[in-house]
N, C-alpha and C positions, 0 to 999 in steps of 0.2 A: 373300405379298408381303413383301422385307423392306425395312426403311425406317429410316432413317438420321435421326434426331431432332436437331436443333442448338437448345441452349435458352441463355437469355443469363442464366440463374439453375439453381439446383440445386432443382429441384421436388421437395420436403419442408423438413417436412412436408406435410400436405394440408391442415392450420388454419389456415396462415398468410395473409398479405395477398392481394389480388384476383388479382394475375397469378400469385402462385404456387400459389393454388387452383386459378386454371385452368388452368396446365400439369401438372398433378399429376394433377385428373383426368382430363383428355383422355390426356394420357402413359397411364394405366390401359387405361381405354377403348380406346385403337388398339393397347396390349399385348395386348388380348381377341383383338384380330381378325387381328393382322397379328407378322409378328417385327420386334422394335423396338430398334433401337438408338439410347443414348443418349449424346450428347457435350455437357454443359452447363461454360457458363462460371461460377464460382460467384462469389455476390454475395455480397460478406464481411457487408454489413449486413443481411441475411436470413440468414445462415447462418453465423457465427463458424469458423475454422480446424477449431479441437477439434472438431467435429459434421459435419464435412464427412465421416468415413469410414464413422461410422455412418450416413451419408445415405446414402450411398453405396451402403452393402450391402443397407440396405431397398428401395432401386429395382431393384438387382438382382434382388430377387425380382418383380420385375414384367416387367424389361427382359431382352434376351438380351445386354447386353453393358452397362456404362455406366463410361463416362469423366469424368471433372471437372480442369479445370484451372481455375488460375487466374488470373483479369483482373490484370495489371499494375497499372490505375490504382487498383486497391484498396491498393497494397504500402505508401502513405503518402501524406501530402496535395500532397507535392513531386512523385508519380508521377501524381496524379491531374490539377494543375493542368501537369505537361505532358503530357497526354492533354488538354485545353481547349486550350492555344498547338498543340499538333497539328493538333487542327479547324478551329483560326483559318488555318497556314498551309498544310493540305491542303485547304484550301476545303471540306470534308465538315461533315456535320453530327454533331453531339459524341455523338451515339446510335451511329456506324459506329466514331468515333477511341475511345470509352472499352470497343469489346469487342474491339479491335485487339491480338491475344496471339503471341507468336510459338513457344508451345507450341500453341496451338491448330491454325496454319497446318502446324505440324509435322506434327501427330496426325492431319490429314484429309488432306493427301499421301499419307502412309503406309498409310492407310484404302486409299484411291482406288486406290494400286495393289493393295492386296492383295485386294479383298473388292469384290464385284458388288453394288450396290443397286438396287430398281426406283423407290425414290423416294425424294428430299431434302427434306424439312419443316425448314424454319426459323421459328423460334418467336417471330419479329421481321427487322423491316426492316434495324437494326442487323447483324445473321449473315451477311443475302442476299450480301453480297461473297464470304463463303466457302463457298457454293454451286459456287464455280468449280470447287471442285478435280473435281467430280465431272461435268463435259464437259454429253453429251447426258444425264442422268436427271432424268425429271422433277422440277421444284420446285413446290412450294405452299409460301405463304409465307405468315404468320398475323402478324395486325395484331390488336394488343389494343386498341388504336387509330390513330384516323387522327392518326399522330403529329404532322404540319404541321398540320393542322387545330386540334390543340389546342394549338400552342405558338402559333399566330398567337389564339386564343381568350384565352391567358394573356400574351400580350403586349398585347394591348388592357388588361386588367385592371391591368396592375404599373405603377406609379406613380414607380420609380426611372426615368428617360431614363436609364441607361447598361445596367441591365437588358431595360427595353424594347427599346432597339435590339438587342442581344444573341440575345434570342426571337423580332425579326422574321425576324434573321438566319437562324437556325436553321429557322424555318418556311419561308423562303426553300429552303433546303439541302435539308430536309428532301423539301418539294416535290419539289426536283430527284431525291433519289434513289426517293421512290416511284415518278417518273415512270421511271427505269433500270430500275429493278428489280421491279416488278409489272406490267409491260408483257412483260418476261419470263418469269415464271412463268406455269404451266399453269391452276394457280388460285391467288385470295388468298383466305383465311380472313377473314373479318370479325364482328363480335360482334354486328350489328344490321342490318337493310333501312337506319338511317338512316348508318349507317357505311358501307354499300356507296357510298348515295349520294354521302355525301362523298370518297369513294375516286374516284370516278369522277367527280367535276367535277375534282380533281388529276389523273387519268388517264384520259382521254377513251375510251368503249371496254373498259375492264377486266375482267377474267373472277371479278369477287366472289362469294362465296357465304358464306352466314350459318350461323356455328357459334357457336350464342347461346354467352352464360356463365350457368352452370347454378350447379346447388346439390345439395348431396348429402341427400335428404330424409330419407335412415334418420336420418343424424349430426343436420341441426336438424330438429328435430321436438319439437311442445309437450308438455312434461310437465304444466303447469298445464291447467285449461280454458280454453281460447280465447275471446278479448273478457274477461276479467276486468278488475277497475277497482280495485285494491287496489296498487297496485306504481310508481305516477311512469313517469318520463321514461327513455328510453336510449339512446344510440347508441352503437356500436362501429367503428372504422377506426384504424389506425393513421396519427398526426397527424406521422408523417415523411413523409408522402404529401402532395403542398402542398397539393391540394384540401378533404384532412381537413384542414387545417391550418388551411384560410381557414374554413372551416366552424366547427371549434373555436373560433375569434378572435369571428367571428360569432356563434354560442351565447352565449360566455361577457360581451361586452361590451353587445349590445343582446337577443338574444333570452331569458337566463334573467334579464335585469330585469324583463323586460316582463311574465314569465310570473308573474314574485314579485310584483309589483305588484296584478297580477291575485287572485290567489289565493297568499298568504303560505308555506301549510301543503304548496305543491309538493314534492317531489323529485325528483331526476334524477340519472345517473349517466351519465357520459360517460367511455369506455374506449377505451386506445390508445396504443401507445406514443410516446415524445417529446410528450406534452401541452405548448402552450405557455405564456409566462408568464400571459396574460391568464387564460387557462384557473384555472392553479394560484391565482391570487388569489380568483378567483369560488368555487372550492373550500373556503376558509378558512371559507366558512360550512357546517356542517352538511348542510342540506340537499341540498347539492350531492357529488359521489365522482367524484375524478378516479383511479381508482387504478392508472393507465397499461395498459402491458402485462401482458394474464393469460394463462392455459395455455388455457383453455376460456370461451367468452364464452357458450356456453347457460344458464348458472344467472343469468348478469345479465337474458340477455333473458327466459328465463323470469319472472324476477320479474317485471320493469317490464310497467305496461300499452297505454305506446302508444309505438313507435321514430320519433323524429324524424332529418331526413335532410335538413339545409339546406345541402346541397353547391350551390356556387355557381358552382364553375368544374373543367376539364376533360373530358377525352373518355370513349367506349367507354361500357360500360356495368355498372353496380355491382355487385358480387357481393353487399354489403353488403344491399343493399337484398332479396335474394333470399331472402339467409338470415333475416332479419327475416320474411320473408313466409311465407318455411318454417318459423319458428316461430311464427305465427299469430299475430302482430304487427302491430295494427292503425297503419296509415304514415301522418304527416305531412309534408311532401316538397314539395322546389321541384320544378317543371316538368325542371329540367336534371338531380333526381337520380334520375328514373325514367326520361330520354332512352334511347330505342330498346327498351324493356322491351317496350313495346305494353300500358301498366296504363291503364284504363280511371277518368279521376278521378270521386269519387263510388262507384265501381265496387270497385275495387281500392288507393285510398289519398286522402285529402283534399288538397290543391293548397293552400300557403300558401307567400308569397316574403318578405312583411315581416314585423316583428315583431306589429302589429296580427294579420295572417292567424292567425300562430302561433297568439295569443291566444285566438282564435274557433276555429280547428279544434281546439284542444286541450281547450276548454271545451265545444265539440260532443262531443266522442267522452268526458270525465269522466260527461255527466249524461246516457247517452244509452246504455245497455247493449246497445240494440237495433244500432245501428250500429257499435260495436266490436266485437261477436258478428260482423252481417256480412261487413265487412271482412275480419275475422281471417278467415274458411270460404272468402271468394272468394279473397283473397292465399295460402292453403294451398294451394287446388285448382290455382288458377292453375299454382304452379312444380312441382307433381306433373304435368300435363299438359306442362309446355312447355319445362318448362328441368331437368328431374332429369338427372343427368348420365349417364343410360342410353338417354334420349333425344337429348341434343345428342350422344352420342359416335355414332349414327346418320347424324348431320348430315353428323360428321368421316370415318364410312368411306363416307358416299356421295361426297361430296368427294374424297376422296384415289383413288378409283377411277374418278370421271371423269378425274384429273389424269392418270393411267396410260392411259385410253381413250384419251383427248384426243391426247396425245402420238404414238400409233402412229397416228391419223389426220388427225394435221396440227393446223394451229393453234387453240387454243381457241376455237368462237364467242365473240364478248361480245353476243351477240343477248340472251342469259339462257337459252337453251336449253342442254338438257345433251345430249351423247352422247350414246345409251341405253347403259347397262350391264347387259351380262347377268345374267338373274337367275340364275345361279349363282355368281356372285362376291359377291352380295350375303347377309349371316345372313338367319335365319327373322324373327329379331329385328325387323330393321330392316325388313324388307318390309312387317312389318305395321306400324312406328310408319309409315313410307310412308302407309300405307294410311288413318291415321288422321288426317293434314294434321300431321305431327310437322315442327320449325323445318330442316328439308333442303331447302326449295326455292330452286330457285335466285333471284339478285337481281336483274335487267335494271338494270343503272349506267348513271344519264343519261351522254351524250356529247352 
């Protein structure tokens, strides 16, 4: 099968932030099984000009073709803020006007006439407009999240009225084009059961399917012994991401007093690039290591003995959190930073929202070897079972082959039933993660 890739970033490296993790390895993955071609838009703040060709040619080794142009609104702040009056006066949401290229619109013309696809994967809602060029082939369209859903989530939250209106707007928008545009697609990729749902109160009816976000278990994997208690505090995300951001702000102004107060002789270490001020203040003391952006974050989380994860706002669901668990990192975590994982609290990570909670689950798991040991064994097993990315990329070629079934026999149910796909089209592989309740089932989205 060949399949025509559209990414709204240049996936690489494979360490970097959550959505480029997850384009990178699924892009892998579907290069295993299928011929894949790649046309990404590249995002200058993930990937600098200079490094763009070297990206380039290492995807080639994965991919049978790869393309990169570049977004407009990246060329300077005057391009990017008219890419926003764009949005304002094409009534769209600033997710379609900011990947709007007119090298891109070129490049998949010229595709379309020259070269046959069986199928068009777009790698975000943002692209689905330039699906057009390619008529009847099938699309699946992949939502890293339910993008309305988390701006109308982050508009409650923001405090300025000229920004809030702004994000209603936008979830407004945004609404309208999931409702165009995964109402047409054969299927939508979703990263969790609770994403599908929220897909499907926007779009009554919709043909979701769950292609978790995984973690690559060879790359995190503990070098130390698991539950050790010698090493403080850690987290890692990059705090250009506003959720890290609000998290960091959080950390650094109520939860690492709380935790000093507690217990003087703490430390912690919080990684990621653009740390904010509050951050860099709380840093002045010792105890604390803001040391931004690093190459490799397995030696931090190695050290540290328990990963904290006070994410407070946003959608989808955390890579961050995975790889913590893949390195046998026992987790303390709001409610909203394991949403859609299916972690079991008690089970697979302790439940703390206030500073007080902090307090107590982190002085549970200091004097407490037995339940750091735990933790750390069920959080490893866990993402070896359910989320290694040899199993979600099972998810992605049962998906993409119902999307091909579907299409030659008419419209996709959204019962949650699948077509059957013959068992020849499917690996050895996959049959049996199938066999073993691997995260490929499909998702019934209320209507």
């Amino acid at each position: 099968m060949r399949v025509l890739w559209l990414s709204h970033l240049v996936p690489w490296p494979a360490t970097g932030q959550g959505s480029l993790q997850r384009s990178h390895h699924l892009l892998r993955e579907a290069a295993r099984r299928f011929e894949v071609q790649l046309v990404a838009v590249n995002n200058r703040g993930l990937l600098p000009d200079d490094q763009v060709e070297t990206a380039r040619r290492a995807l080639a080794g994965i991919c049978a073709r790869v393309d990169v142009v570049e977004r407009p609104a990246d060329r300077s702040p005057l391009h990017r803020a008219w890419a926003v009056l764009a949005s304002l006066v094409r009534r769209e949401p600033f997710d379609i006007s900011w990947l709007r290229a007119p090298q891109l619109d070129a490049l998949l013309a010229a595709r379309s006439r020259a070269e046959q696809f069986d199928l068009v994967y777009a790698d975000t809602i943002g692209l689905a407009p330039h699906a057009r060029w390619f008529g009847d082939v099938p699309l699946v369209l992949g939502h890293h999240n339910v993008e309305s859903a988390m701006a109308a989530r982050r508009a409650e939250r923001e405090a300025n009225p000229l920004r809030r209106r702004f994000l209603r707007r936008e979830a407004r928008l945004l609404a309208s084009a999931e409702r165009h545009f995964a109402s047409r697609a054969q299927i939508n990729l979703v990263v969790s059961e609770l994403d599908a749902e929220l897909l499907g109160d926007v779009v009554p009816g919709v043909a979701a399917r769950v292609v978790a976000n995984g973690v690559d278990t060879e790359y995190f994997a503990p070098r130390s012994a698991p539950g050790h208690g010698e090493g403080g505090l850690v987290f890692a995300g990059g705090m250009d991401w506003y959720p890290n951001r609000d998290a960091a702000r959080f950390f650094a102004t109520e939860l690492w007093p709380a935790l000093l107060r507690d217990r003087p002789e703490r430390r912690a270490a919080w990684i990621g690039r653009e740390p904010p001020p509050e951050l860099l203040a709380a840093a002045r003391d010792a105890r604390l290591v803001a040391p931004g952006f690093v190459d490799d974050v397995r030696p931090w989380l190695d050290a540290a003995s328990i990963y904290l994860c006070p994410i407070r706002d946003g959608g989808g669901t955390r890579l961050k959190v995975l790889d913590a668990l893949a390195m046998a990192k026992p987790l303390v975590a709001t409610a909203l930073a394991v949403e859609g994982l299916g972690l079991a609290e008690e089970q697979h990570y302790l439940r703390a929202e206030s500073p007080a909670d902090y307090v107590q689950q982190v002085s549970r798991l200091e004097s407490d070897a037995a339940l750091r040991h735990r933790l750390a064994e069920t959080g490893r097993r866990l993402v070896e079972e359910r989320f290694a990315w040899q199993v979600v990329g099972c998810a992605l070629e049962s998906a993409w082959l119902e999307a091909t079934v579907a299409a030659r026999r008419g419209p996709v149910r959204a019962s949650g039933t699948r077509p059957p796909i013959p068992t020849r089209l499917r690996g050895a592989r996959c049959e049996e993660a199938d066999a073993v309740d691997a995260p490929a089932s499909p998702v019934r989205a209320r209507s």
